[in-house]
Backbone as CSV, one residue per row, in Angstrom:
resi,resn,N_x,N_y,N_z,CA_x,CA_y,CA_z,C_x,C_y,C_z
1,UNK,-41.497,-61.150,52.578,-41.346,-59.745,52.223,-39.962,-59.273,52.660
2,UNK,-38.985,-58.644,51.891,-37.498,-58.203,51.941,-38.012,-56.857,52.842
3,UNK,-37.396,-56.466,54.051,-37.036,-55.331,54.682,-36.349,-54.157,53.716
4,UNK,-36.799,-53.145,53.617,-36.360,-51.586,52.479,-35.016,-51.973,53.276
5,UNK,-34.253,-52.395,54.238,-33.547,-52.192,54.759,-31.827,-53.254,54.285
6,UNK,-32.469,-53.589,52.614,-31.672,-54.890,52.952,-31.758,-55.672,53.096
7,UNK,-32.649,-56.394,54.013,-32.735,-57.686,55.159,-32.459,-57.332,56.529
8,UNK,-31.900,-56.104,56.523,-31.600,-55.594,58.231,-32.735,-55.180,58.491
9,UNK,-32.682,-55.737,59.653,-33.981,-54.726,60.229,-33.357,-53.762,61.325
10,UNK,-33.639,-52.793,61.365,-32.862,-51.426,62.548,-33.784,-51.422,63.304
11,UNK,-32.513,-51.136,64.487,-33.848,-51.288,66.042,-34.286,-50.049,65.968
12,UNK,-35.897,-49.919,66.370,-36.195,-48.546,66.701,-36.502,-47.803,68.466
13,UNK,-36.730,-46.512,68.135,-36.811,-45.954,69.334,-38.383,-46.290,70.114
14,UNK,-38.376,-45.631,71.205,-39.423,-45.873,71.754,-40.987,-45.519,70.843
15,UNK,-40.595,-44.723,70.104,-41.320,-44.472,69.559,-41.728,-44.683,68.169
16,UNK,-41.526,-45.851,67.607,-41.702,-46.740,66.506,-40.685,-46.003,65.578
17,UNK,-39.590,-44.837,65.698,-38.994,-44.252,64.147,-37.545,-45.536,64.095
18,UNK,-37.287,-45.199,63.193,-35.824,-46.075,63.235,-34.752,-44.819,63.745
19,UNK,-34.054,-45.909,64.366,-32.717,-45.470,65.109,-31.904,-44.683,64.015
20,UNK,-31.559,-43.747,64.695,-30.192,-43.223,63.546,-29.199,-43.746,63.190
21,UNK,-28.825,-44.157,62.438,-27.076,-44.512,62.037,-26.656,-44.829,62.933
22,UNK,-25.356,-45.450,62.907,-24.215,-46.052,63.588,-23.178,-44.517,63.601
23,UNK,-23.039,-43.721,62.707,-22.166,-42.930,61.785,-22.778,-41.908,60.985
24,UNK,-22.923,-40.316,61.489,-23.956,-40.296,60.027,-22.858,-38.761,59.749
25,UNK,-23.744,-37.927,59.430,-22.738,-36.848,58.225,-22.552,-35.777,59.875
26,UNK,-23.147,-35.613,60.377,-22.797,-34.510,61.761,-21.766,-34.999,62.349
27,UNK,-21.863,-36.658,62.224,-20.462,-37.287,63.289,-19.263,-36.756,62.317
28,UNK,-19.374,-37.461,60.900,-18.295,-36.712,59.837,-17.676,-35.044,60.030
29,UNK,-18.835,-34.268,59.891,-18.725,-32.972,60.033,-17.652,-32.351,61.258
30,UNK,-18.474,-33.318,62.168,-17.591,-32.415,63.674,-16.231,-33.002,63.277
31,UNK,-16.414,-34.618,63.483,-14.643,-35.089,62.691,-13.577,-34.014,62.355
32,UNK,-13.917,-33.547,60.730,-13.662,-32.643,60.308,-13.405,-31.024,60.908
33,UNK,-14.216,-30.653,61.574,-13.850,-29.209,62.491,-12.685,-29.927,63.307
34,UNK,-12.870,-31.026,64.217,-11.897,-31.351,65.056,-10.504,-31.463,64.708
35,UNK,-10.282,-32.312,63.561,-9.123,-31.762,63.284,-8.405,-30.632,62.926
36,UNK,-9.482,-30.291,61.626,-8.829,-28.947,61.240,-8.318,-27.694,62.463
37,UNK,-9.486,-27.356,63.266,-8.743,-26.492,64.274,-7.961,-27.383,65.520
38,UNK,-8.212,-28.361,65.821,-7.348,-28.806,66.704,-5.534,-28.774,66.433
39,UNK,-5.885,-29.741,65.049,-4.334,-29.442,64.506,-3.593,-28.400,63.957
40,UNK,-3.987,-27.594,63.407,-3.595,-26.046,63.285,-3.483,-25.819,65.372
41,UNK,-3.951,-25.656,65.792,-3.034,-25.486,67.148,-2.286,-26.453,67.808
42,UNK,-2.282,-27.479,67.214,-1.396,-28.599,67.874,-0.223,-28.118,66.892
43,UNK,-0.451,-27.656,65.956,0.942,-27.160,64.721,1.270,-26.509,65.435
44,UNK,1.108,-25.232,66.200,1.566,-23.832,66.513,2.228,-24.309,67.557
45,UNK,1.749,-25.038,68.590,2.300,-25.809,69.922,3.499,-26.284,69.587
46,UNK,4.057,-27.130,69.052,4.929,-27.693,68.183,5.818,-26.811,67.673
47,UNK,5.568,-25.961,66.880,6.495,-25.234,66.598,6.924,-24.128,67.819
48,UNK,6.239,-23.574,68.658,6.739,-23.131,69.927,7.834,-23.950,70.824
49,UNK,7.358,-25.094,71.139,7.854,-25.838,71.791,8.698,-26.641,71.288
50,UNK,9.133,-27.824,69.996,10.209,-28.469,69.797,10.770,-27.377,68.275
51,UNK,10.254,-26.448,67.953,10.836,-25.864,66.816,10.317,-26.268,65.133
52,UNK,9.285,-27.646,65.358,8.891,-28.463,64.391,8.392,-27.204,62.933
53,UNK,7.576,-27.755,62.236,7.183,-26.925,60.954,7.673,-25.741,60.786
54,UNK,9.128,-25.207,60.901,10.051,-24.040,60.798,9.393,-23.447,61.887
55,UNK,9.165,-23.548,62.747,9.030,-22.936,63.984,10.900,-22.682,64.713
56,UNK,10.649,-21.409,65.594,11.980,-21.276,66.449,11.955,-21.921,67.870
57,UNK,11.439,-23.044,68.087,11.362,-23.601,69.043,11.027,-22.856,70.342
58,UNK,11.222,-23.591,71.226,11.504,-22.857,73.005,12.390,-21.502,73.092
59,UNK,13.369,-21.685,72.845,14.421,-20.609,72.954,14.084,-19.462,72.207
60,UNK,13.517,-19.569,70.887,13.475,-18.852,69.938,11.985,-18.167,70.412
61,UNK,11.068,-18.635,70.693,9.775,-17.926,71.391,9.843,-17.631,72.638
62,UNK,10.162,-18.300,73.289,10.576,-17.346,74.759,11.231,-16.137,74.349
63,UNK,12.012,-15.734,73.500,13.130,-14.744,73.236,11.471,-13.306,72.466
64,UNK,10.759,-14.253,71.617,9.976,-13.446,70.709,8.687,-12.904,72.269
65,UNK,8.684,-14.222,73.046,7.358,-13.749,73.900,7.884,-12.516,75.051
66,UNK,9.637,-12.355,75.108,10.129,-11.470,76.280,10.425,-10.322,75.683
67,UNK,10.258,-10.277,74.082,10.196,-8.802,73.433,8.721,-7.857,73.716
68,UNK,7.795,-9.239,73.719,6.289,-8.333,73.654,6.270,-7.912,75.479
69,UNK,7.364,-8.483,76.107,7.144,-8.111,77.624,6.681,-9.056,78.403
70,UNK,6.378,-10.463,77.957,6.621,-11.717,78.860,7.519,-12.154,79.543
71,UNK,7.972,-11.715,80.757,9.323,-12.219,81.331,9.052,-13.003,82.778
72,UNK,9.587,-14.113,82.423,10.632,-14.711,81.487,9.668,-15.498,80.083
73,UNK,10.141,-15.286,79.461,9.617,-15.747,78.097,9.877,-17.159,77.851
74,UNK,10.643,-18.025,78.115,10.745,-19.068,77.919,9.415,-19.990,79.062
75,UNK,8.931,-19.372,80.066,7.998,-19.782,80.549,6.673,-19.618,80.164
76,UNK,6.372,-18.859,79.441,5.116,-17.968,78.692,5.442,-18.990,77.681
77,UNK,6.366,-19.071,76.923,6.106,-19.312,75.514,5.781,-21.276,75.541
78,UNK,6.483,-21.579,76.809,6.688,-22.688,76.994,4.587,-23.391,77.379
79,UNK,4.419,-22.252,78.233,3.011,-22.646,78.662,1.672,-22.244,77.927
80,UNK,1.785,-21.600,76.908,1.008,-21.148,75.548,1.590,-22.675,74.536
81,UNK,3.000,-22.987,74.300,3.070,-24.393,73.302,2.234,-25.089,74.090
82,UNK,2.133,-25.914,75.301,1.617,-26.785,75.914,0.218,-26.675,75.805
83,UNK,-0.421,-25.583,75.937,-1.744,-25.420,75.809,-2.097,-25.839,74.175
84,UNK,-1.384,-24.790,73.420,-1.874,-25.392,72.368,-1.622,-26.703,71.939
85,UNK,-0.662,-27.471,72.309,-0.267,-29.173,71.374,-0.824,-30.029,71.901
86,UNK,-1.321,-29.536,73.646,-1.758,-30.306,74.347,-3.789,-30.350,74.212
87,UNK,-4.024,-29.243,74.144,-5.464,-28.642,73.680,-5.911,-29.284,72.297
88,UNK,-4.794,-29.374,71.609,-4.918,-29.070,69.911,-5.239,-30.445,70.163
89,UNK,-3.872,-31.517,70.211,-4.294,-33.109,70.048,-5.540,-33.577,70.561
90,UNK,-5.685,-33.012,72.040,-7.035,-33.199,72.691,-8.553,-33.316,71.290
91,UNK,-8.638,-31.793,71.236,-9.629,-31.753,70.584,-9.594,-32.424,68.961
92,UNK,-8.233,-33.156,68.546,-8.147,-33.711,67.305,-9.086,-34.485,67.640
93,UNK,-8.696,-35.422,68.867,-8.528,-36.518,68.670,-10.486,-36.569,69.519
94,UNK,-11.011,-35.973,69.701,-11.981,-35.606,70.835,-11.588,-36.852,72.354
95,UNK,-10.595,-35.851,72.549,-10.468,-36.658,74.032,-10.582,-35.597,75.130
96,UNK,-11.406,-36.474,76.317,-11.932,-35.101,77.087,-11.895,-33.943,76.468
97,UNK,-12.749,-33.382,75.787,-13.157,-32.500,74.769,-13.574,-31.278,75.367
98,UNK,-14.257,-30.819,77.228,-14.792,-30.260,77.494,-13.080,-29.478,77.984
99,UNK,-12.468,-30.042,78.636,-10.683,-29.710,79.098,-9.698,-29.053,77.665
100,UNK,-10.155,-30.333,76.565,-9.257,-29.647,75.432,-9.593,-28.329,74.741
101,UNK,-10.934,-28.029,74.741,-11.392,-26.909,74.393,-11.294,-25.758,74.835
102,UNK,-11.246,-25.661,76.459,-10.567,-24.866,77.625,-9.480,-24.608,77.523
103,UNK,-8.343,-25.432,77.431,-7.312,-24.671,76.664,-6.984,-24.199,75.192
104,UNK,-7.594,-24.625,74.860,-7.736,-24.076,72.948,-8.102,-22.784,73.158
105,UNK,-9.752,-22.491,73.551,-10.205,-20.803,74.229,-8.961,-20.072,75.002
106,UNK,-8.252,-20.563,75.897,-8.023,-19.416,76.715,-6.307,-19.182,75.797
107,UNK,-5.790,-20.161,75.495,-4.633,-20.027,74.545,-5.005,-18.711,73.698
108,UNK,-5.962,-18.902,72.888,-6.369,-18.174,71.791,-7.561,-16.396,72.155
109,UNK,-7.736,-16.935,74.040,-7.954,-15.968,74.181,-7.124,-15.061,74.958
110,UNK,-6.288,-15.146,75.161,-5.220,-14.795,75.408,-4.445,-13.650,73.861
111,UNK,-3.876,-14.542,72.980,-3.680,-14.095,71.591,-4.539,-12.847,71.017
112,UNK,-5.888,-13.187,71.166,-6.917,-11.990,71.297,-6.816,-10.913,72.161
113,UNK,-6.468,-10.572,73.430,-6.344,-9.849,74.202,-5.287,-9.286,73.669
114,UNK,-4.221,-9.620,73.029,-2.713,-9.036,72.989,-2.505,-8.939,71.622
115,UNK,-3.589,-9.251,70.413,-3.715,-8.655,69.298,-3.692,-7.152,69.272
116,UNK,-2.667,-6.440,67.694,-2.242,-5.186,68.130,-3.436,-4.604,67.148
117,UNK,-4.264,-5.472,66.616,-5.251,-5.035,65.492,-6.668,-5.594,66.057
118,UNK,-7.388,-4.738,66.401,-8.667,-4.937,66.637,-9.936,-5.322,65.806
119,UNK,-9.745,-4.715,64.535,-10.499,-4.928,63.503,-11.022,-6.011,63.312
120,UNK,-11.968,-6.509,62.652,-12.502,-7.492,62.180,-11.860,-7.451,60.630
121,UNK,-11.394,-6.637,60.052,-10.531,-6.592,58.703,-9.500,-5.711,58.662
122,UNK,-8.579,-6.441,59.373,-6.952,-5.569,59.539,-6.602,-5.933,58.642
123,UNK,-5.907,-3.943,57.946,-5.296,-4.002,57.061,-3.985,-4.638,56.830
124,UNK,-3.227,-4.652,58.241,-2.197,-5.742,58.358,-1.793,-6.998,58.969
125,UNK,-3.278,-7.568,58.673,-3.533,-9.105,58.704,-4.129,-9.522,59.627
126,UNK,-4.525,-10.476,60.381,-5.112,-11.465,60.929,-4.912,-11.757,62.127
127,UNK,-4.584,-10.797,63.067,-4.058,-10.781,64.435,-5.445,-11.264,65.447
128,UNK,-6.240,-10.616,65.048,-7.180,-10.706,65.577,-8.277,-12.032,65.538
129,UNK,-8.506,-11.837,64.054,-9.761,-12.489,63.260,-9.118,-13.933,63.466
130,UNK,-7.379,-14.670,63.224,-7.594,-16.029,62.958,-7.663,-16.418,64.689
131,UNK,-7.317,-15.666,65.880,-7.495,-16.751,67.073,-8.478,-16.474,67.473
132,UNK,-9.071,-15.674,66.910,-11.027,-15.654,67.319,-11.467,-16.975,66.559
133,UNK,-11.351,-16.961,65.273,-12.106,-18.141,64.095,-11.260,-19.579,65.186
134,UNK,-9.875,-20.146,65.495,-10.394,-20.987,65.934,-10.565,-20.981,67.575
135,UNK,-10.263,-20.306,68.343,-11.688,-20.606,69.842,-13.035,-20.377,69.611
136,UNK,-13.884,-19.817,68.410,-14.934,-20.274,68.280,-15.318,-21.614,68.144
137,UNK,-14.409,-21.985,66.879,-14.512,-23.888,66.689,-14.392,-24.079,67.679
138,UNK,-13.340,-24.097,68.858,-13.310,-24.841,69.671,-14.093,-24.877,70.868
139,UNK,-14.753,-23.991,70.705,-16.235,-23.573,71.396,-16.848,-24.595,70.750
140,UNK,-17.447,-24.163,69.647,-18.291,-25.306,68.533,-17.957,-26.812,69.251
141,UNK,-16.879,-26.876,68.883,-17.059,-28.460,69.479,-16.940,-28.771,70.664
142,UNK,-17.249,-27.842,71.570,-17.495,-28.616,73.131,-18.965,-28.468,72.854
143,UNK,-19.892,-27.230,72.755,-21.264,-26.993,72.581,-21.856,-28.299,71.861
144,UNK,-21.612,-28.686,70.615,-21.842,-29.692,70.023,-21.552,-30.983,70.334
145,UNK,-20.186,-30.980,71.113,-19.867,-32.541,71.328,-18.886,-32.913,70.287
146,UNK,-18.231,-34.260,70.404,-17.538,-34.700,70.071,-17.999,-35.413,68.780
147,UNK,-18.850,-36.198,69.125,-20.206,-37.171,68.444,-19.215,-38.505,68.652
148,UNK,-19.927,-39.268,67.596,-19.864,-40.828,67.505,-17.747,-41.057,67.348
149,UNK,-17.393,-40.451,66.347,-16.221,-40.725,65.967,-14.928,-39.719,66.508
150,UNK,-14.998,-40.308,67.837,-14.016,-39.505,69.031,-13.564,-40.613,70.016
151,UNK,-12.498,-40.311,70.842,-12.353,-40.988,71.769,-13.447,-41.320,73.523
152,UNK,-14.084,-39.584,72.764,-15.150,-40.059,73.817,-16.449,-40.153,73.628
153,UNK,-16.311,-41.034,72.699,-18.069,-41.472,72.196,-18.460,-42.375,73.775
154,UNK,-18.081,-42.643,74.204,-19.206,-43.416,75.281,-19.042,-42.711,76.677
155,UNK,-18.690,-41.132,76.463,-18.670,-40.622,77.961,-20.154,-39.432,77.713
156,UNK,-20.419,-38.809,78.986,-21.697,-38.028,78.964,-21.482,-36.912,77.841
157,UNK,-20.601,-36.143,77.259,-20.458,-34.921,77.145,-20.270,-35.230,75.573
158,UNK,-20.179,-36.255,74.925,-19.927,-37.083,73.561,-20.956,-36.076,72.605
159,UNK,-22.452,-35.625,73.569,-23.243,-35.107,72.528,-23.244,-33.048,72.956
160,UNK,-22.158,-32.984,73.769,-22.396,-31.455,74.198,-23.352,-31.128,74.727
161,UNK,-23.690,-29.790,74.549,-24.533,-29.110,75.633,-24.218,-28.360,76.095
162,UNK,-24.947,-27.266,77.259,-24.716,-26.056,77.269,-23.654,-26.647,78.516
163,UNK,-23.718,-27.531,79.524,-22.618,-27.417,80.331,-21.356,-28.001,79.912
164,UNK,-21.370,-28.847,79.208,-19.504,-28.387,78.685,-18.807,-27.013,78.059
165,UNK,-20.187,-26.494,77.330,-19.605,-25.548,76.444,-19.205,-24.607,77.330
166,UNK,-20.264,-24.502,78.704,-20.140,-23.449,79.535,-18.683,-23.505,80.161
167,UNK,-18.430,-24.831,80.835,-17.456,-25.532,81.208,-15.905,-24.686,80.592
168,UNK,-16.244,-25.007,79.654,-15.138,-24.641,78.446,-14.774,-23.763,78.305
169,UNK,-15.502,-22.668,78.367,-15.857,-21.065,78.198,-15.058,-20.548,79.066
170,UNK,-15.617,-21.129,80.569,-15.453,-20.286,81.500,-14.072,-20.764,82.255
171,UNK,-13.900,-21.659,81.625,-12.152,-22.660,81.713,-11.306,-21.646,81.250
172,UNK,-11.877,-21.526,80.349,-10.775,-21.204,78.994,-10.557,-19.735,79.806
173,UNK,-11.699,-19.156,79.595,-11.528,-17.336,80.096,-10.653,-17.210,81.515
174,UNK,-10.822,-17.918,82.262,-10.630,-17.869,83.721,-8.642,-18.141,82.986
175,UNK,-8.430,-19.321,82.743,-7.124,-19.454,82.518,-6.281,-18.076,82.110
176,UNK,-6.899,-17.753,80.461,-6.838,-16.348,79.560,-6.452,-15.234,80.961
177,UNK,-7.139,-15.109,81.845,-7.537,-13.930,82.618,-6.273,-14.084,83.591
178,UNK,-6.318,-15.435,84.281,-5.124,-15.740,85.122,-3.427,-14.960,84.842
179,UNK,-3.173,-16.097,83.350,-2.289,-15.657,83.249,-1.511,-14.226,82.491
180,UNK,-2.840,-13.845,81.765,-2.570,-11.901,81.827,-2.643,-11.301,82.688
181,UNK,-2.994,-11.766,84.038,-2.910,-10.560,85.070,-1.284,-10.986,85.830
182,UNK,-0.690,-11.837,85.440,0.253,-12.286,86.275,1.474,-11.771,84.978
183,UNK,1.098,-11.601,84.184,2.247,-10.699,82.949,2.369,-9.453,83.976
């Protein structure tokens, strides 16, 4: 008799079901969030910091972060790129995912705090709404985990849970909080 399986037979759980996948569409899915918001802030990092994707580099954002009243601005602008390129690749790539997400949040919650538009539909754009949309993702993927197709598929936190997310949260905010009270 041929196994439905092919000829494979899949190991099952303790409880006679078959094992899940090696790979299945949630591991895909998160994949997908991970980059998309990771790299959109690993972009922004980048362009803060070496000037990359028509960005004004270091000089040029320190100069933009000591107009809004960051002084010295080249240190602000310098430690917002780092968070984000450093956060961003993190969570591309899901490496330590519970750390990269912590700075993704507090980067972006930060940005939120010092948004000049509160709205949920500013009439003059997105100050608000896009660094909320991604520190939620990047919430999302500590809560959720990394899954199977990350660098940290074989550490504890691979499947999330409430203590990374918490982890993350309260990383992220605590950072956010730090360095606005020291502006």
């Amino acid at each position: 008799m041929k196994l439905p399986t092919g000829g494979v037979r899949r190991p099952e759980d303790p409880g006679g079901r078959p094992a899940r996948p090696a790979v299945g569409a949630a591991d895909a899915g998160m994949l997908l969030l991970r980059l998309a918001v990771g790299l959109i802030l690993a972009g922004h990092g980048a362009r803060k910091l070496f000037g990359w994707f028509d960005g004004r580099g270091l000089d040029g954002a320190g100069r933009g972060f000591s107009q809004f009243g960051w002084d010295p601005g080249v240190f602000y602008a310098g430690l917002a790129g780092a968070a984000e390129l450093l956060g961003g690749l993190g969570l591309a790539a899901g490496l330590l995912t519970p750390l990269s997400a912590a700075a993704c949040i507090g980067v972006m919650a930060g940005a939120m705090a010092l948004a000049p538009e509160i709205s949920l539909w500013p009439a003059a754009g997105t100050a608000f709404v896009y660094p909320m949309v991604l520190a939620a993702g990047a919430l999302t993927v500590a809560a959720v985990g990394p899954l199977r197709l990350s660098l940290d598929a074989r550490l504890p936190w691979r499947d999330g849970g409430w203590a990374p997310a918490g982890f993350a949260l309260v990383l992220g905010l605590a950072g956010a909080f730090v360095v606005l009270a020291l502006r």
